[in-house]
C-alpha positions as CSV (number, residue, x, y, z in Angstrom):
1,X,-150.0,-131.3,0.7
2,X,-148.6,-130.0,3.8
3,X,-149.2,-130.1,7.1
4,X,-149.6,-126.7,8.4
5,X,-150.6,-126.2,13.0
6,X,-152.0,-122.8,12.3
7,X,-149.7,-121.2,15.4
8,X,-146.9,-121.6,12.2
9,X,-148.9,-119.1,10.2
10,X,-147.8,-116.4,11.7
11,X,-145.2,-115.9,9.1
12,X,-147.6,-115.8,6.2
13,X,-148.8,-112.4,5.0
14,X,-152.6,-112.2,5.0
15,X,-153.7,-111.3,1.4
16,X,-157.3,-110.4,-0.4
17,X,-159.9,-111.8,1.6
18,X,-163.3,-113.5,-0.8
19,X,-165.7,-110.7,-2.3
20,X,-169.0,-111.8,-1.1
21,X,-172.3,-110.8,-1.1
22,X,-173.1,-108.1,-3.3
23,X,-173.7,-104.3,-3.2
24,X,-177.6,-103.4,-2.9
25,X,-179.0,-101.2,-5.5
26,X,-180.7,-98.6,-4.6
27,X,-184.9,-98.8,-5.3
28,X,-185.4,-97.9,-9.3
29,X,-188.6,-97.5,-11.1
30,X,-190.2,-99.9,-13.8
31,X,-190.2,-97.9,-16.8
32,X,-193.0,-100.0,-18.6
33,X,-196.3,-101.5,-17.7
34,X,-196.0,-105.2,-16.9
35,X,-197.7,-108.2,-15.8
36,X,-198.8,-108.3,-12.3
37,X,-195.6,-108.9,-9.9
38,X,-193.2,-108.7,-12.5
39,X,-190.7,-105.7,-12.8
40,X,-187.1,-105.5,-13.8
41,X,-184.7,-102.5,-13.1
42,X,-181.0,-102.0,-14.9
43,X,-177.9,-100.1,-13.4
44,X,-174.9,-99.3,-15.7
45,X,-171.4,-97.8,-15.1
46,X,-168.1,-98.2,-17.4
47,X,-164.8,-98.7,-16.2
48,X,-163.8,-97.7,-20.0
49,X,-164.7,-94.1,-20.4
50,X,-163.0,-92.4,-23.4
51,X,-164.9,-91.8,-26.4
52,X,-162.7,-94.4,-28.1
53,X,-161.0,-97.2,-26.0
54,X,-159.3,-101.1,-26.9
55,X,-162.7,-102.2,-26.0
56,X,-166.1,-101.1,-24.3
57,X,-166.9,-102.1,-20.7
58,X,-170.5,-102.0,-19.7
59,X,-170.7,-103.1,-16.5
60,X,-174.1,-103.7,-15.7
61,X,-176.4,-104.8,-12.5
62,X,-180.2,-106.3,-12.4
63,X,-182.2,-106.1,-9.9
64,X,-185.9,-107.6,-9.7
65,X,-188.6,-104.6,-8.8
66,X,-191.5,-106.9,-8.5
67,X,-192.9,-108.9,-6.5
68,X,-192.4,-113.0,-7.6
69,X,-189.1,-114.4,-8.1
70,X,-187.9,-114.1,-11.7
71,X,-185.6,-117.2,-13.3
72,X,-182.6,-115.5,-14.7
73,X,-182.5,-117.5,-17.8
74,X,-186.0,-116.2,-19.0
75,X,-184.0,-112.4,-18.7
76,X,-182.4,-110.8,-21.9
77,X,-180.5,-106.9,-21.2
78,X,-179.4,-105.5,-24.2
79,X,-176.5,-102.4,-24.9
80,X,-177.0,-100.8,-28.1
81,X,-173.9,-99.6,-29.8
82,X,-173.3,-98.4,-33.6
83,X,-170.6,-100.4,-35.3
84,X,-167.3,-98.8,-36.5
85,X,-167.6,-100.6,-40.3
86,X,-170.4,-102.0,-41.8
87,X,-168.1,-105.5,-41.6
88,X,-166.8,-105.5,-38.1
89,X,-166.8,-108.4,-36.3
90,X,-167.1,-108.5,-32.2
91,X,-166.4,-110.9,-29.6
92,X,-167.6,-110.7,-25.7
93,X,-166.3,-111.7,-22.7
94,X,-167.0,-111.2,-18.7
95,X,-164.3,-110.0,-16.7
96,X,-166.0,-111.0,-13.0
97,X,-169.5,-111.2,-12.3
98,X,-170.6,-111.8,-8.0
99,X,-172.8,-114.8,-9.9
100,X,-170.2,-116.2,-11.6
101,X,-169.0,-115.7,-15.4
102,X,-170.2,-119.1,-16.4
103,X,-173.8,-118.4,-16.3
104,X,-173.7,-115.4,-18.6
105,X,-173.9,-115.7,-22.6
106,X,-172.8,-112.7,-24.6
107,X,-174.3,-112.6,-28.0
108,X,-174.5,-109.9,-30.6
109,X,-177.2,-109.0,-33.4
110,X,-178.2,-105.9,-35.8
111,X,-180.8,-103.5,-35.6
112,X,-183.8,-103.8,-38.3
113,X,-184.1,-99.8,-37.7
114,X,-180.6,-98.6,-37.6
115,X,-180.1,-95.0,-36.5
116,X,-177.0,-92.8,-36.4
117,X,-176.0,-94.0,-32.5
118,X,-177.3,-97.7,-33.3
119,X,-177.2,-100.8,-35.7
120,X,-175.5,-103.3,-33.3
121,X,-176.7,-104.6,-29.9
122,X,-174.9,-106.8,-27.3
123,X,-177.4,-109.2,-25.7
124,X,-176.9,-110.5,-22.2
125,X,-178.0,-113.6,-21.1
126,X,-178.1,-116.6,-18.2
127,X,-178.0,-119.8,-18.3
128,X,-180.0,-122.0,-16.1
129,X,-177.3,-122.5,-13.5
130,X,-178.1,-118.5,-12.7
131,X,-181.1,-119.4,-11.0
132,X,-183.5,-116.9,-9.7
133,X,-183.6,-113.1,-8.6
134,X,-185.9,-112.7,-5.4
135,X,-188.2,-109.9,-5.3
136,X,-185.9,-107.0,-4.1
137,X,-183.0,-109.2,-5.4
138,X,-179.9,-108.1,-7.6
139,X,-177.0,-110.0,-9.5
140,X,-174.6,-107.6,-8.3
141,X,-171.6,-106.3,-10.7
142,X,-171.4,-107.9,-13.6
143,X,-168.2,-106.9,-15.3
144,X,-168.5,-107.5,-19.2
145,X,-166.7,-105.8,-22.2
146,X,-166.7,-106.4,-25.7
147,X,-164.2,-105.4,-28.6
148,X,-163.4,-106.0,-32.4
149,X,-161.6,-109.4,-33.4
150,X,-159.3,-107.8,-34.7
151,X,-158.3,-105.5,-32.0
152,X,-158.9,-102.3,-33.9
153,X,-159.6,-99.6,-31.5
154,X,-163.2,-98.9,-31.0
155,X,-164.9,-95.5,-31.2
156,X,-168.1,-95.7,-28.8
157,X,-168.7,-92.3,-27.7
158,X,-171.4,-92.1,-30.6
159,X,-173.5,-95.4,-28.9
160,X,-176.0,-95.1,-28.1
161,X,-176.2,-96.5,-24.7
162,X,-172.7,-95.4,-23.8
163,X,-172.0,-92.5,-21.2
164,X,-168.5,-91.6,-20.2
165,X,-169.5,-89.4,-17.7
166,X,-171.2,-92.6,-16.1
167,X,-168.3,-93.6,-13.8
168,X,-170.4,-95.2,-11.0
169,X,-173.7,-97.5,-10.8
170,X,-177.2,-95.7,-11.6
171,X,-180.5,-96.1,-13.2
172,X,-179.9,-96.5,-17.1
173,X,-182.5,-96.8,-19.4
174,X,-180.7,-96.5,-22.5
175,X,-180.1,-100.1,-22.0
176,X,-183.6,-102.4,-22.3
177,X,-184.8,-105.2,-20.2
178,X,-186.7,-108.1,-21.1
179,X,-188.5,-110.7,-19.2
180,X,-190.3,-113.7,-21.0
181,X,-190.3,-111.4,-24.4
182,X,-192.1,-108.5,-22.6
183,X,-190.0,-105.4,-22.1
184,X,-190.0,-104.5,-18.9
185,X,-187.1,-101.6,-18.5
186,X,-185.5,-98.9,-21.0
187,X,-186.0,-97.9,-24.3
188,X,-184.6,-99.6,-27.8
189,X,-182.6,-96.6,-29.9
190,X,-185.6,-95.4,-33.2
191,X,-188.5,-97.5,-32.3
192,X,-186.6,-100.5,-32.7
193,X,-187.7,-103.2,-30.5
194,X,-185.7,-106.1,-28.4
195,X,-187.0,-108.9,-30.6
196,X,-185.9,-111.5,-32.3
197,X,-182.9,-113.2,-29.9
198,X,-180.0,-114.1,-31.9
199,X,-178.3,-117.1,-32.2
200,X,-175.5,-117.7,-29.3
201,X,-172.0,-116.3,-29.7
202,X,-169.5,-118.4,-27.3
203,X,-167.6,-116.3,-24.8
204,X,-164.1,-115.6,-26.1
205,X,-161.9,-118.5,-24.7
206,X,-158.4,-116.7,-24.7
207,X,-155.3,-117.1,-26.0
208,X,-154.5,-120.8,-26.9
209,X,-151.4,-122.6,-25.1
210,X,-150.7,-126.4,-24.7
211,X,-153.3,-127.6,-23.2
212,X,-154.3,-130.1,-20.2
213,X,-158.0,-131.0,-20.2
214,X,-159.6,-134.3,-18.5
215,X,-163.2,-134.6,-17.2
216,X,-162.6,-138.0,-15.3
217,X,-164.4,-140.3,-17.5
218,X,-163.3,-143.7,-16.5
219,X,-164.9,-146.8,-15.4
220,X,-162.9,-147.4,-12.1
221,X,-159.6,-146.4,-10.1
222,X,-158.1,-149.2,-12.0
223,X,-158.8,-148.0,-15.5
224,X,-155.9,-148.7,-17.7
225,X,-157.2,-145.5,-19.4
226,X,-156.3,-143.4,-15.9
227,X,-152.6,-144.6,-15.7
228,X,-152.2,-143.8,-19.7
229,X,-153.4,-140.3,-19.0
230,X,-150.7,-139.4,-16.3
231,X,-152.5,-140.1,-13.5
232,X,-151.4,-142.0,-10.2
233,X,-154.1,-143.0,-8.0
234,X,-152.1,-143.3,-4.7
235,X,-151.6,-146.0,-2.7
236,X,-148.4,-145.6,-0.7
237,X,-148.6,-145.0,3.1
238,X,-147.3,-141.6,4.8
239,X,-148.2,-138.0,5.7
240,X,-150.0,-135.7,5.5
241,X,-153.2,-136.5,7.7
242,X,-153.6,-139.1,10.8
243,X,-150.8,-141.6,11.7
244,X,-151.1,-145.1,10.9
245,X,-153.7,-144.2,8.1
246,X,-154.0,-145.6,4.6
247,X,-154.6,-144.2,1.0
248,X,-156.8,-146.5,-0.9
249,X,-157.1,-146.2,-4.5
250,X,-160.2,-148.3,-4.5
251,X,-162.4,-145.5,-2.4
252,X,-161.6,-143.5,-5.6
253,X,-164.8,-144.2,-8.1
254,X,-166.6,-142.5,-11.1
255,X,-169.8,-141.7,-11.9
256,X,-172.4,-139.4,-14.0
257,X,-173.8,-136.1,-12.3
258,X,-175.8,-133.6,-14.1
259,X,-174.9,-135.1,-17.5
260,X,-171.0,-135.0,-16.5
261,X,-168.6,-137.3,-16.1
262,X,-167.7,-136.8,-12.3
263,X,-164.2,-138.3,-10.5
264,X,-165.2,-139.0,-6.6
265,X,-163.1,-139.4,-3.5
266,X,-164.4,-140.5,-0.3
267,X,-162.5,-140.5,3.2
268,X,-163.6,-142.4,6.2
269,X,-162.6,-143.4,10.0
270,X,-163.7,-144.9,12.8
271,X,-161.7,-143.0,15.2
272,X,-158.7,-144.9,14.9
273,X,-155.4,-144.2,12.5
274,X,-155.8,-148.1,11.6
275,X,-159.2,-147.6,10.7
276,X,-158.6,-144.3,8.8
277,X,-158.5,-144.4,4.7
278,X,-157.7,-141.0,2.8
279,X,-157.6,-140.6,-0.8
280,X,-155.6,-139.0,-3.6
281,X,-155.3,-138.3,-7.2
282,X,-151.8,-136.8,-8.8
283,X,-149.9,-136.6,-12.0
284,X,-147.2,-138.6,-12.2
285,X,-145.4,-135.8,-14.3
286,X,-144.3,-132.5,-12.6
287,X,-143.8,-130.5,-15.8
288,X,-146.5,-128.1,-14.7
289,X,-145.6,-124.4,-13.8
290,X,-146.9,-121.0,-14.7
291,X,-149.8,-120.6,-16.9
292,X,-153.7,-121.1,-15.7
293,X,-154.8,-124.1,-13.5
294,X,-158.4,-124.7,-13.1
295,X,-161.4,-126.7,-11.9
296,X,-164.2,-127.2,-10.6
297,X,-164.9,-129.0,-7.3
298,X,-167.7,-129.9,-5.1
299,X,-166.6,-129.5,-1.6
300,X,-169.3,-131.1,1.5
301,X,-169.6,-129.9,5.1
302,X,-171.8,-133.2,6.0
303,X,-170.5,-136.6,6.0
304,X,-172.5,-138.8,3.8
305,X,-173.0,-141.6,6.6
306,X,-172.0,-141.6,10.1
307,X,-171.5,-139.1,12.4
308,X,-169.9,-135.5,11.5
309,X,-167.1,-133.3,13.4
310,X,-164.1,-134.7,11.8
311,X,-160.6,-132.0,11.1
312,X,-161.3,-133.1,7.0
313,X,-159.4,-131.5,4.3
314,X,-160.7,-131.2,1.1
315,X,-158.0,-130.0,-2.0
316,X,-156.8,-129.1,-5.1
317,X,-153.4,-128.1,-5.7
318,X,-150.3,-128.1,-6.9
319,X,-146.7,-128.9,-5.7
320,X,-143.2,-130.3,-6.2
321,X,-140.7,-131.9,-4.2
322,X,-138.6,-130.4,-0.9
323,X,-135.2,-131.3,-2.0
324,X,-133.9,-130.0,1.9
325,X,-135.8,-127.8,4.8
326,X,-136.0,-124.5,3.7
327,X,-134.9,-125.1,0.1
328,X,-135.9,-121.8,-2.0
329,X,-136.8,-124.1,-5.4
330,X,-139.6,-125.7,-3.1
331,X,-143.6,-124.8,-4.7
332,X,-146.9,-124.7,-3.4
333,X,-150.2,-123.3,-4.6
334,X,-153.4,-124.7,-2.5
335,X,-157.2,-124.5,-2.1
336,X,-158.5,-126.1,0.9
337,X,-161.6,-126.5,2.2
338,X,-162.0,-127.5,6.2
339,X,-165.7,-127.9,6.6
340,X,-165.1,-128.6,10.2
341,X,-162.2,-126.5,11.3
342,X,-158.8,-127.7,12.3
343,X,-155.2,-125.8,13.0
344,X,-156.9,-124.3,15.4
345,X,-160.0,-122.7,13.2
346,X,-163.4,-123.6,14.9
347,X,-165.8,-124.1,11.7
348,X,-165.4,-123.8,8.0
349,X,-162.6,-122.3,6.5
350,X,-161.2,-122.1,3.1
351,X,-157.6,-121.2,2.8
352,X,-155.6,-120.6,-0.6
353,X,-151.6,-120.7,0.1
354,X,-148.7,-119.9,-1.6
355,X,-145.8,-121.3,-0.6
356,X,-142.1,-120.4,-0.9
357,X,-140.7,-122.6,1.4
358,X,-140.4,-124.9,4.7
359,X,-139.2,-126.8,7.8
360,X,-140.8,-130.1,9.0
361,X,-138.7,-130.1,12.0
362,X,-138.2,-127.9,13.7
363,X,-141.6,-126.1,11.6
364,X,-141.2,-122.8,10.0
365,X,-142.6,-121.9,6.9
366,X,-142.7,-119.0,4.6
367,X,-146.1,-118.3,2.5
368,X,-148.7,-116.0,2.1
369,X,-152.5,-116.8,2.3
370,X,-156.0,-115.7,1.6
371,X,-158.8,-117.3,3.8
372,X,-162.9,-116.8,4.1
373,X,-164.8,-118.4,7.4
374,X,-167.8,-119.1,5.5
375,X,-169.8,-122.7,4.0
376,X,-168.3,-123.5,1.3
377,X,-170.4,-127.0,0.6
378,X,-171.4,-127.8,-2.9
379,X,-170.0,-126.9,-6.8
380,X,-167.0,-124.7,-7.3
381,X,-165.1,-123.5,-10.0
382,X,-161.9,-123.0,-8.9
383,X,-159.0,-121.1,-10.7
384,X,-155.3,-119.9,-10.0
385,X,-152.9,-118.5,-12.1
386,X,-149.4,-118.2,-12.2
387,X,-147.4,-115.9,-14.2
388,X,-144.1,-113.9,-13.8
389,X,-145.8,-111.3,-11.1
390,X,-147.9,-113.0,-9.1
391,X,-150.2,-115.8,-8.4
392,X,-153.7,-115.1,-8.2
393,X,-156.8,-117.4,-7.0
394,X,-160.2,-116.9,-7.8
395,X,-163.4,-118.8,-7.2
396,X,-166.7,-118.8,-8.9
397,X,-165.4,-116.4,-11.1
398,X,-164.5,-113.8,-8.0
399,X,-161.0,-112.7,-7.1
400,X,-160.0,-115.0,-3.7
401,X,-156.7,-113.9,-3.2
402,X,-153.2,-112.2,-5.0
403,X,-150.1,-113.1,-3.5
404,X,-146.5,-111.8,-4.4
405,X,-143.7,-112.6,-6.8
406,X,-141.2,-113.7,-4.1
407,X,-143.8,-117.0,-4.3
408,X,-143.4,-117.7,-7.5
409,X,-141.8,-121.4,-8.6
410,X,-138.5,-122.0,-9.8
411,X,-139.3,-125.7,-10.6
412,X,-142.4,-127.5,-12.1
413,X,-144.7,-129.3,-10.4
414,X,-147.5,-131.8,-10.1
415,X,-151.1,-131.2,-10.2
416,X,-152.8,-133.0,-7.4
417,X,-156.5,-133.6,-5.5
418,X,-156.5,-135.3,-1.9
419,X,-158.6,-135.7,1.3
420,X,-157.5,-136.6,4.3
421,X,-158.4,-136.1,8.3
422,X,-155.7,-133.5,9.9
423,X,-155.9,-135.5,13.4
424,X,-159.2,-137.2,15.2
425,X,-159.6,-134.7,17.5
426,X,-162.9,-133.2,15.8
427,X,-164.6,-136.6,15.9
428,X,-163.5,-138.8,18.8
429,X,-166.2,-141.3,18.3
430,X,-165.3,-145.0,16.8
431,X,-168.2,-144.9,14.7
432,X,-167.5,-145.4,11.0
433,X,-168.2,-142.0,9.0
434,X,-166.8,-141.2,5.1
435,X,-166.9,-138.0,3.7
436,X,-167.2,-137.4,-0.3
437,X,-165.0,-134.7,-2.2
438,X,-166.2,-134.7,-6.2
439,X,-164.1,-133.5,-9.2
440,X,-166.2,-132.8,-12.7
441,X,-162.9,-131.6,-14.8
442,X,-159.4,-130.0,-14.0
443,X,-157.6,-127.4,-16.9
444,X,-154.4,-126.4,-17.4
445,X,-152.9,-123.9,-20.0
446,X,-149.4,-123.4,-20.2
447,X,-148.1,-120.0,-20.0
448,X,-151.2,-118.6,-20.8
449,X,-152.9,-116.5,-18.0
450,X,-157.0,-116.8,-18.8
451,X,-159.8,-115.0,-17.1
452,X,-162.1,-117.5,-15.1
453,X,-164.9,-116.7,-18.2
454,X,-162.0,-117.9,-20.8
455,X,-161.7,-120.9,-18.4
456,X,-165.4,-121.7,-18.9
457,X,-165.5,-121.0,-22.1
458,X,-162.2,-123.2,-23.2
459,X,-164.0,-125.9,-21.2
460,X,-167.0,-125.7,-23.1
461,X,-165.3,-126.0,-26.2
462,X,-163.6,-128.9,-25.6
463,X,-166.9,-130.2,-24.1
464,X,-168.8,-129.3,-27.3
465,X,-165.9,-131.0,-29.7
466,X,-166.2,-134.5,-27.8
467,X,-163.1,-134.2,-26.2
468,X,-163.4,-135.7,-22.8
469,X,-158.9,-135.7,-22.3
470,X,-156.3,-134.1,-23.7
471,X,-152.6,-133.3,-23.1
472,X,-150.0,-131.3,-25.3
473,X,-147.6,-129.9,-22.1
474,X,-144.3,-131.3,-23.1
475,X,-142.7,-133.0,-20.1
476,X,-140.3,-130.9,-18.5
């Protein structure tokens, strides 16, 4: 991880800034009668508009028209669509949704009515994790397409709930609404109704590539299993962070968080170097290049004892070797998280960086970056790819950041998580504090370039087949 004053920024090119919030619908009417305070409202656009197209894109938006707060997993929209053979076969996936792609299920079922622009439906779902919609509320876009498994182009402009004309968000009532079983927007195709729910269908996971897949279930930092798995647990003294500080692999522990297997890393000071421990986990391979690296993160802006302030930096990245200053083979790709400032930033930040190259001394550096000043405490999912274009970070499922080819690495590297204290100048007190950076899992595909709902789905494949490590990426 470098060490980056942000007066040496000034070469970087400032990319795509985070997407967040979302845009406010406008007010819609309930089209049904419903139970006192309860009212749901559906907008629709497509971004695929022929009449026959690789696959169908409804992109769709809910908003709550009543007036309690409605939990998003008790919600079920469904797109009615007539299939193109009687034994077709279809698979979903989400693109980007402002929630997150990992708390919407896809699932597909057939009419009990069929008509002549009907016998299929796509059924859209949320898990738990979605939480609730607050009266007035929306989820924003949710970008979603489905298509045949077997690629065949589809011919939609006879579904029913498809409009090629509708180019832009507005009311749509060709797709239904349910809340709790009770229909509360739109109208099922023939007097079919919205009932029963079918049975699941995962999200499509992607192509397949050789894969590395750990969810940090081990007993300590000195778990035999660790080492075996490629993992170094560092210990050796140096840079980057506060002089004179250590990294001690015993601060490094495991535990069990919402049924997962969680990797934790805590730093701590009491305002001296001497005093200061950081902590880091790497591969001791770097045989790691393009392809899709993933995972997901819980960042904290609080300390968990003592008092707060201090120039933290919490990570996940990747990176080889500087064979000489300004070597052009040097690579870079970084998420970090400064809940309290630091290279001259105030409060939070969270930058992601590309790097191409740099100079220690005198510093120079050439790399591009995407930041957001924003809180970014608590669970992320966190996702860059690399392929040969560009590298692109996203987070929570939403685009962060693109950044160009001429960043792109020449060489493999190592995939790494760290936290450490830029300088004490944040927190001058000597009163012991530790901060706590957690890790659930970390993915990486090679050469394969998945979409952040393909990273959640492979994940909870492997999940659901009992696999809690694996690793097929041949050593380079």
């Amino acid at each position: 991880m470098t060490t980056r004053p942000t007066r040496h920024r000034t070469r970087a090119a400032l990319a795509v800034t985070a997407l967040l919030g979302s845009a406010v619908l406008a007010t819609l009417p309930v089209s049904s009668a419903s139970a006192a305070g309860e009212g749901l409202a559906v907008q629709y656009r497509t971004s695929a508009s022929g009449a026959t197209a690789d696959q169908s894109e409804p992109w769709l938006k809910l908003r709550n028209t009543g007036s309690a707060a409605v939990s998003l997993s008790q919600v079920k929209i469904r797109y009615y669509f007539k299939a193109d053979s009687a034994n077709a076969s279809y698979r979903f996936a989400c693109s980007w949704a402002v929630k997150g792609c990992s708390v919407i299920t896809g699932t597909f079922g057939t009419l009990a009515n069929p008509t002549s622009t009907a016998d299929r439906y796509l059924e859209i779902g949320f898990t738990p994790a979605a939480g609730s919609l607050a009266p007035g509320a929306d989820t924003g876009d949710m970008q979603l397409r489905f298509y045949q498994s077997t690629w065949q182009t589809l011919n939609q402009g006879d579904d029913y709930s498809f409009s090629g004309a509708q180019t832009s968000y507005a009311d749509w009532t060709k797709v239904t609404a349910q809340l709790s079983g009770s229909t509360l927007w739109g109208t099922a195709p023939g007097g079919n109704t919205p009932d029963p729910t079918p049975t699941p269908t995962p999200t499509d996971p992607g192509p397949s590539g050789a894969t590395l897949f750990d969810d940090f279930s081990y007993a300590s930092s000195t778990d035999p299993a660790l080492s075996a798995h490629g993992w170094n647990v560092r210990s050796n003294a140096g840079g980057p962070g506060v002089p004179g500080a250590t990294w001690d692999p015993s601060k490094v522990t495991f535990s069990s968080e919402g049924g997962s297997s969680v990797m934790n890393m805590e730093t701590s000071s009491a305002g001296t170097g001497s005093t200061t421990t950081h902590t880091e986990v790497l591969t001791k391979n770097t045989k790691f290049k393009n392809g899709t690296y993933a995972a997901r993160v819980k960042f904290s802006d609080a300390p968990k004892y003592g008092p707060d302030g201090d120039h933290i930096v919490q990570t996940f990245f990747t990176i080889n070797d500087l064979k000489a200053p300004m070597a052009d083979d040097y690579a870079e790709y970084d998420f970090e998280y400064l809940p309290n400032g630091g290279w001259g930033e105030p409060a939070n930040i969270l930058y992601t960086t590309s790097w191409e190259t740099y100079d220690p001394d005198p510093w120079q550096a050439v790399n591009q970056h995407s930041e957001s000043r924003q809180s970014f405490a608590g669970w992320h999912d966190l996702v860059v790819t690399i392929d040969n274009d560009a590298i692109t970070y996203s987070i929570d499922g939403r685009l962060f950041g693109t950044h160009g080819s001429q960043y792109l690495p020449e060489r493999p590297m190592s995939i790494n998580f760290n936290q450490w204290l830029i300088d004490l100048n944040g927190q001058t007190s000597t009163t012991a504090r530790a901060y706590d950076q957690r890790v659930d899992y970390v993915l990486h595909v090679k050469d394969q370039v998945l979409t952040p709902a393909q990273v959640a789905a492979k994940v909870a494949a492997l999940r659901g087949a009992g696999t809690s490590f694996v690793d097929e990426v041949p050593a380079s």
